[in-house]
C-alpha positions in Angstrom: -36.3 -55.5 40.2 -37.1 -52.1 38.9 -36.7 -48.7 41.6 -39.7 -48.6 44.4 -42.6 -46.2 42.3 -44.2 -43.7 45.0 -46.0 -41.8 42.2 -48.1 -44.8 41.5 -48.6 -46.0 45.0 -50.2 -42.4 45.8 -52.1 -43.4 42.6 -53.3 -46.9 44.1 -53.7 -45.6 47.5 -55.3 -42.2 47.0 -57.1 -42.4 43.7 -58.1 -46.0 42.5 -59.0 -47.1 46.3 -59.5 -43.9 48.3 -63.1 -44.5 48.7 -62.7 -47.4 50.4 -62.3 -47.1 54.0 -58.7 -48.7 56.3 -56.7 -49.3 53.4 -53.2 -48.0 53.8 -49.3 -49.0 52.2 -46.1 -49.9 53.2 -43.0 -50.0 51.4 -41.6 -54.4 50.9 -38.6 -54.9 49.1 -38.8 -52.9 46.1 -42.4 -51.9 45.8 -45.2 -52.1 48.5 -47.9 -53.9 50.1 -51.2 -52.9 50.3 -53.3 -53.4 53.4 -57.1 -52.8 54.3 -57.4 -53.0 58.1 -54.3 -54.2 58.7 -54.6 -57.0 55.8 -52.3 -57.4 53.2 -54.3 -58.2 50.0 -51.8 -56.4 47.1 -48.8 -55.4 46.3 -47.5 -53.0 43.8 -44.7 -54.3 42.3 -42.4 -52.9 38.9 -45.0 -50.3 39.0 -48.2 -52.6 38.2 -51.2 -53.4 40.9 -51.4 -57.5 42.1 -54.4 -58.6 44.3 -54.2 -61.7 46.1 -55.9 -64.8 44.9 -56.8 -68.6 45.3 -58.5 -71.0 44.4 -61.9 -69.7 45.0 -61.1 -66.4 43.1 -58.2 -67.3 40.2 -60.9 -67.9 38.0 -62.0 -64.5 37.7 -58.8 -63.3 37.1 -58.3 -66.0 34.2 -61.6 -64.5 33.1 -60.1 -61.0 32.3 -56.9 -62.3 31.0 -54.9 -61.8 34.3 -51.6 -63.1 35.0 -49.9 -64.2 38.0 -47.2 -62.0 39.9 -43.3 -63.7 38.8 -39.8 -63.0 39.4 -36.6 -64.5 38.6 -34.3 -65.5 41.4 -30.4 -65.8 41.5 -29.8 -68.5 39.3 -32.6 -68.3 36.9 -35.1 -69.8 39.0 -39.0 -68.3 38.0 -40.7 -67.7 40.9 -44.8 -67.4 41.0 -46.5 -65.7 43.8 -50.6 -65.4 44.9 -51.0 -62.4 43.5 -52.5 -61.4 39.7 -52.4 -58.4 37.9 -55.6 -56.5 38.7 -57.8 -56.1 35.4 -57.6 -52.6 34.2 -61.0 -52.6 33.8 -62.1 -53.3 37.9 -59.6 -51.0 38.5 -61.7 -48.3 36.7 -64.7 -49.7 38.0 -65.7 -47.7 41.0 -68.7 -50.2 41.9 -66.6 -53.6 41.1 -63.7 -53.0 42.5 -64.3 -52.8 46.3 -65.8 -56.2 45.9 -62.4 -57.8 44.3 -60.9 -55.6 47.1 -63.0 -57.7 49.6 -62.0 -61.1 48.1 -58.8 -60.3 47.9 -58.6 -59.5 51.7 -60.9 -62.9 52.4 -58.2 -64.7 50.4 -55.5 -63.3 52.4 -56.9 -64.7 55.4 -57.7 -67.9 54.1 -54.2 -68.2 53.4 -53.1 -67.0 57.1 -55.6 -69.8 58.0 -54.0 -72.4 56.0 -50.4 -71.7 57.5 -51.6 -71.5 61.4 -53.0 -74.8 60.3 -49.6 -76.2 59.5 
């Protein structure tokens, strides 16, 4: 994993989604998470933006070429998270991206759903 990135965090936080209202960061292992309201819905990780996703909103991701979140743990073993690369192009788009921002939160709480489920 690659040194924690503050300069693009203020990026993410202040300039690609400072228009949208309760989103906030906190620094996770070695990059952040990305809340609105209290709702983790991205993370910033070796200094590229990941929203969260499932199975109702993968496919638009696939759409725009989009790639899941991965690391390698000890021993080799690839591990693949919820979370895909956000498109550079919703990221520059002021009136898309605070619906992906929306979905992402929803399919954060699915997921919190799913596990209080379990």
């Amino acid at each position: 994993m690659t040194k924690r990135d503050n300069e693009f965090e203020r990026y993410v936080v202040e300039d690609v989604l400072g228009e949208i209202p309760g989103i906030t960061s906190r620094a996770m292992f070695s990059g952040f998470g990305i809340y609105k309201k209290g709702i983790i819905f991205a993370i910033i990780a070796e200094g590229e933006l990941y929203f969260k996703v499932d199975e109702k909103t993968e496919a638009d991701y696939k759409a725009h070429g989009s790639r899941p979140f991965t690391y390698e743990m000890p021993g080799g073993k690839k591990t693949m998270l919820s979370y895909w690369l956000l498109p550079e192009e919703i990221m520059e788009n002021s009136e898309e991206l605070p619906e992906w921002v929306d979905a992402a939160v929803a399919a954060s709480k699915r997921a919190k759903g799913a596990k209080k489920k379990r």
